[in-house]
C-alpha angles and dihedrals in degrees: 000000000000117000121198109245118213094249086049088097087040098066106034083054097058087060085084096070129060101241130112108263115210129181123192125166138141107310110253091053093109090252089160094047089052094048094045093051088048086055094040083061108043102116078216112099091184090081133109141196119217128181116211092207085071114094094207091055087046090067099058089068089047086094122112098188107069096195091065089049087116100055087053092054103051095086090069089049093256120136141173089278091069110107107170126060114180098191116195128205092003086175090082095059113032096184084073086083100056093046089046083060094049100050093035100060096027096045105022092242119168109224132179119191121198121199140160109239133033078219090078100031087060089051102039093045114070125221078241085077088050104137083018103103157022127237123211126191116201102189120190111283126290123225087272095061103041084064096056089051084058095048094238118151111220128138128235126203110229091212118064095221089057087044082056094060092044097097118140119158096211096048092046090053089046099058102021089104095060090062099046089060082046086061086039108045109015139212110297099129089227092048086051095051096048123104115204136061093234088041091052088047094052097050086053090052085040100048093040092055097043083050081064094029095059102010109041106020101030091037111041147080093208113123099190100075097173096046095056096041081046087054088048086058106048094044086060087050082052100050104148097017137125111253118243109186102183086055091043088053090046105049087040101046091234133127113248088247089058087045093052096044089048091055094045087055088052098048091047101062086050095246087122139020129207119212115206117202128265122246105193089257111105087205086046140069122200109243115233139057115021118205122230131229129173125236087229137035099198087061095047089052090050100056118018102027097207131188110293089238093055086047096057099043092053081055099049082053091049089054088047105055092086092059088062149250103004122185131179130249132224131161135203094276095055093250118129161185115237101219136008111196087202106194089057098035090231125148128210134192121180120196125167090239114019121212142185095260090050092063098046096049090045088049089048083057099040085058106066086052102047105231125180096217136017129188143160124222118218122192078192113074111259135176092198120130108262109017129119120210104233097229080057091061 
């Protein structure tokens, strides 16, 4: 069965435009599904998909001369009435993107590009192709989505402040499991889809090594090899830490500008993401100590087994991606605020069982800041003004 993802209307929206539209995202998000049901859709019959893993396909973008780009392509049964190229896994043959630029501007061909890592996107597409596309970042599924995989109805509030009054206790008993096996198991679709516990556990293992296997082995330059795969590690043990660098370098063996480049190459294929801390500027981060947080939970859970506090706020920030920039608040005491969607000046705290007192200490740090909207997400059923359950998000 085929479920519709979120970015699904987004990018059957941006064909109407002439630019270049390119996904990247984590690999296991069902990137390829996503493309091939856009293209499945497209009223449009002059359209093509072609998959860049496939050593025939590779040869149609072997052509210098642009101009005799057709002739190359009649063999596979394109022509110049094609208007539509949905390219998959662009990242294998780099000279696609200069050819996608060509045709594009000169012939008015609609193209969309697929890779996994906005590392190699950034590499492989010129500045030249600045204003030329679209990226589109189509992250594991939220709460809201795995439920749709596993054909629930439940409805889901778009505002956070309406999310805040949605508080039903029936509702809440009925579905709370869902979410536990969300924190457990994470957001991968085919996690999701699997059945079984063992099943669920294998696809993890499976998902975590071919992240090494393609993205790591196959796609870099990096020589150290155990010492990048020893930093991934420990990074899963520090969800929700602060980053010390320095300590990081040390206990690794590793120079701080190896451990730096190591970390850029993570967070661009979307497996981690660093929180800077907020300053107070919407325009400004504080320099200093990020915070990290894991693109799954499930493989966070597998290996590392953190705390279940640290697990579900990786999660909350995982909801939370699609709302902005988010950065994370600390103040001179040491006391904070877990996440600041900045564009929107909203604060967000996320606790396992919120309280009254939770919610005073986090709105005496919310004033000074001047936030428009504060609110506190509990995985434990509350009734209290302001929280969120954390099902609801």
């Amino acid at each position: 069965m085929i479920f519709k993802r979120k970015k699904y209307d987004t990018i059957k929206d941006l064909f109407g435009h002439k630019q270049i539209i390119t996904t990247t995202a984590i690999r296991r998000v069902r990137k390829t599904s996503l493309m091939q049901q856009i293209s499945n859709k497209l009223d449009d019959d002059n359209k093509v998909f072609l998959d860049m893993e496939s050593a025939s396909e590779q040869l149609i973008f072997d052509e210098i001369d642009y101009n005799n780009f057709w002739n190359t392509l009649l063999p596979f049964g394109i022509s110049k009435n094609t208007k539509a190229y949905i390219i998959d896994k662009v990242q294998q043959i780099p000279s696609v993107v200069k050819t996608t630029k060509y045709l594009c501007y000169h012939y008015g061909v609609k193209f969309m590009v697929n890779s996994s890592s906005s590392f190699y996107l950034k590499s492989i597409f010129p500045k030249s192709l600045a204003g030329w596309k679209f990226v589109v970042v189509p992250f594991p599924l939220n709460f809201k989505e795995l439920m749709v995989f596993k054909s629930v109805e439940l409805s889901f509030e778009d505002l956070l402040e309406k999310k805040s009054k949605r508080k039903i206790k029936n509702v809440f008993e009925k579905y709370k499991t869902y979410h536990d096996k969300y924190l457990e198991y994470g957001r991968f679709p085919l996690v999701v889809l699997a059945e079984s516990k063992k099943d669920k556990q294998w696809l993890l293992t499976e998902i975590f090594i071919s992240y090494f296997e393609k993205n790591v082995k196959c796609l870099t330059g990096f020589k150290q090899i155990k010492g990048f795969r020893d930093l991934t590690l420990l990074l899963l043990k520090q969800t929700d830490s602060n980053l010390n660098i320095s300590k990081l370098a040390s206990v690794l063996i590793l120079s701080r500008p190896t451990v730096y480049s190591h970390l850029y190459f993570l967070e661009h294929p979307y497996f981690n993401s660093n929180l800077k801390s907020y300053s107070g500027n919407i325009d400004k981060d504080v320099s200093g100590a990020s915070k990290v947080y894991i693109c799954d939970t499930g493989i966070v859970n597998k290996f590392a087994m953190v705390d279940e506090r640290n697990l579900f706020e990786n999660a909350i920030y995982n909801n939370l991606k699609s709302y902005g920039k988010i950065n994370y608040y600390q103040n001179c005491n040491g006391s904070e605020i877990n996440f600041i969607i900045r564009e929107k000046g909203i604060g967000i705290e996320a606790k396992t069982k919120a309280i009254k007192q939770h919610l005073q200490k986090t709105e005496r740090l919310s004033n000074p800041l001047k936030l428009n909207e504060f609110y506190m997400v509990s995985k434990e059923f509350s009734k209290e003004k302001n929280v969120i359950l954390a099902l609801n998000l």
